[in-house]
C-alpha positions, -999 to +999 in steps of 0.1 A: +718+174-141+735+193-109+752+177-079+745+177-045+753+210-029+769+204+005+751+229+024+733+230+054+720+200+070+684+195+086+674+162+107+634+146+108+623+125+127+610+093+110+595+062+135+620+059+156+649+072+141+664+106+128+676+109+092+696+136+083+690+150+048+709+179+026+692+210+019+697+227-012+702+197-035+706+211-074+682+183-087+646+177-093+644+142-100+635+119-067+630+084-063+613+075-030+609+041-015+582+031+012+579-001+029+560-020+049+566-026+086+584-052+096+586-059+056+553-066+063+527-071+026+510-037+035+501-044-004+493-079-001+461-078-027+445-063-056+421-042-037+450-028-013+466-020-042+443-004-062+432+020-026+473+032-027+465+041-063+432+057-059+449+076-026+478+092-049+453+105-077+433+124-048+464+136-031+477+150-065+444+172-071+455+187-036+491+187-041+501+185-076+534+167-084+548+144-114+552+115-112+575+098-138+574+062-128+563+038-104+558+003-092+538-011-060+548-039-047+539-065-021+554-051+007+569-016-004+563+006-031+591+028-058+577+059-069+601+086-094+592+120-088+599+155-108+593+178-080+611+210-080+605+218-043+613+185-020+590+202+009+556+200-014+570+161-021+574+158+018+538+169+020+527+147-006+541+117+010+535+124+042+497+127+034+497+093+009+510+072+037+491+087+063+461+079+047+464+044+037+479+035+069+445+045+087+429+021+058+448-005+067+450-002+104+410-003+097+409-027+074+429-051+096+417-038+129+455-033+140+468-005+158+504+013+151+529+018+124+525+005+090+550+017+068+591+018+079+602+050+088+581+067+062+602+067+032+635+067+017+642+096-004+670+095-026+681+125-054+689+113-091+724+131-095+727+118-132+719+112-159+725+077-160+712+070-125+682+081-138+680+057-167+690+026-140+660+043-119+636+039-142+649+002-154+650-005-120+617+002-110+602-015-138+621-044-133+614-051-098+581-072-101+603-094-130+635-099-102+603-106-077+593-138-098+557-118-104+559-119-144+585-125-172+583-090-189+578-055-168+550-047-192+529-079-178+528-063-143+495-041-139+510-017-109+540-002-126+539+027-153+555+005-177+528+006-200+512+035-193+515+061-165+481+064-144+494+094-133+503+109-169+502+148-164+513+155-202+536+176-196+569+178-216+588+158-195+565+136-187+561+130-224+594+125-230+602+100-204+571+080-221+593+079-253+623+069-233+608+039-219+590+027-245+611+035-280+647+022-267+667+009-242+704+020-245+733-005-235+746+002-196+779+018-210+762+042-239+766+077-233+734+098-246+716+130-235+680+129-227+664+164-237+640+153-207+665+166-183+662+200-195+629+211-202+629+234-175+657+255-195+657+276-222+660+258-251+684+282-269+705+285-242+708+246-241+718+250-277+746+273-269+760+250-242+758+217-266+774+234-295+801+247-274+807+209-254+806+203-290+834+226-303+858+218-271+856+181-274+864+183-312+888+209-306+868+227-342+858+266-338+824+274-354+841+281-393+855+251-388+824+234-379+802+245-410+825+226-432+822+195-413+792+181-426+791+148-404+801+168-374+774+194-380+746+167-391+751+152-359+745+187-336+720+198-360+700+162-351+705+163-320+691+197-314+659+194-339+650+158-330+661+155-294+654+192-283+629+199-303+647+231-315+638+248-351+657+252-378+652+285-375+667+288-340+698+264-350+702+288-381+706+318-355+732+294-334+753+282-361+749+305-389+743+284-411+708+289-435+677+268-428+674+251-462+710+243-457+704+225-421+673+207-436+692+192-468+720+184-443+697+160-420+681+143-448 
């Protein structure tokens, strides 16, 4: 996961005030918050709900986007997004709120704003902040006093994503929430986060983080079987990487590599 270049700077308008936003930010992962008016429960019932939902899946057949996770709420609505380009996400939200705020305007014969200041937009800068995104937006209808478990609440992709693309990393992230939660302070790599690189060269990188932090050169490593049963599980089960790719990395023989990680 990058960081946030500190580049040039570009200002919207948004209701009535100007945000100022970074260009050039070296992530792809965005969670964006939308509220209601005045906190005002734009989403106050089933049906209103349900017309945000059905809104998104027709927006997406026009501008397609993935979304990871998501949770409406009464009055504002999380949404995760893996969106390389943040303009077609600007689009996409632009057009989803415009939308349902005619509906409700409609709907409620009012006239004026409905949601405040469009949205918040914030980049995921780490790994971690991405695991507390996704906890977080599952957990907001349990903090909200609407359920006891996030897998009760019908508007979140807890249970299942109604906006499941099946693509890799949208696969992935299904594993992530549903297999294991890991404690706040545990340290683990998500192969989620990389799917848009090439795998081998991922390889290449972890073996080498692996090497400097063990301060072991690769002859070194072969003869540390813990050591290399932990890289070589890592990279089959977590990056999906064959034994015949990790063979090439490490120079070690496949039958070797498979009788390692029994």
């Amino acid at each position: 996961m990058g960081y946030l270049y500190l580049g040039e700077v570009y200002t919207r308008k948004g209701g009535n005030s100007i945000r100022t936003f970074k260009r050039n930010i070296n992530t792809s992962f965005f969670h964006i918050i939308s509220q209601g008016i005045n906190k005002e429960y734009i989403f106050d019932s089933q049906e209103n709900k349900e017309k945000y939902m059905k809104i998104i899946e027709e927006t997406k057949e026009k501008i397609n986007t993935t979304i990871l996770a998501y949770c409406i709420m009464g009055n504002h609505i999380h949404i995760l997004f893996y969106e390389k380009d943040v303009h077609q996400l600007t689009k996409f939200m632009h057009r989803v709120n415009l939308i349902y705020a005619k509906y409700y305007n409609k709907k409620n014969d009012r006239v004026g704003y409905v949601f405040r200041d469009r949205y918040n937009l914030q980049p995921i800068l780490s790994e971690k902040y991405l695991y507390s995104c996704v906890k977080y937006i599952h957990n907001n209808p349990v903090k909200a006093n609407l359920c006891e478990k996030p897998e009760q609440y019908e508007y979140s992709s807890f249970k299942k994503n109604r906006f499941y693309t099946n693509t890799e990393i949208e696969r992935n992230v299904r594993k992530f929430i549903v297999m294991r939660e890991p404690e706040e302070d545990e340290e683990q790599e998500f192969a989620f986060l990389e799917v848009e690189r090439d795998k081998e060269q991922i390889g290449k990188e972890l073996l080498q983080k692996t090497m400097e932090e063990n301060h072991i050169t690769k002859e070194e490593l072969k003869n540390n079987i813990e050591l290399l049963k932990r890289i070589v599980k890592n990279l089959n089960t977590n990056y999906n990487l064959s034994f015949r790719k990790i063979e090439k990395l490490l120079g070690v023989g496949r039958e070797t590599l498979r009788k390692i990680v029994q």
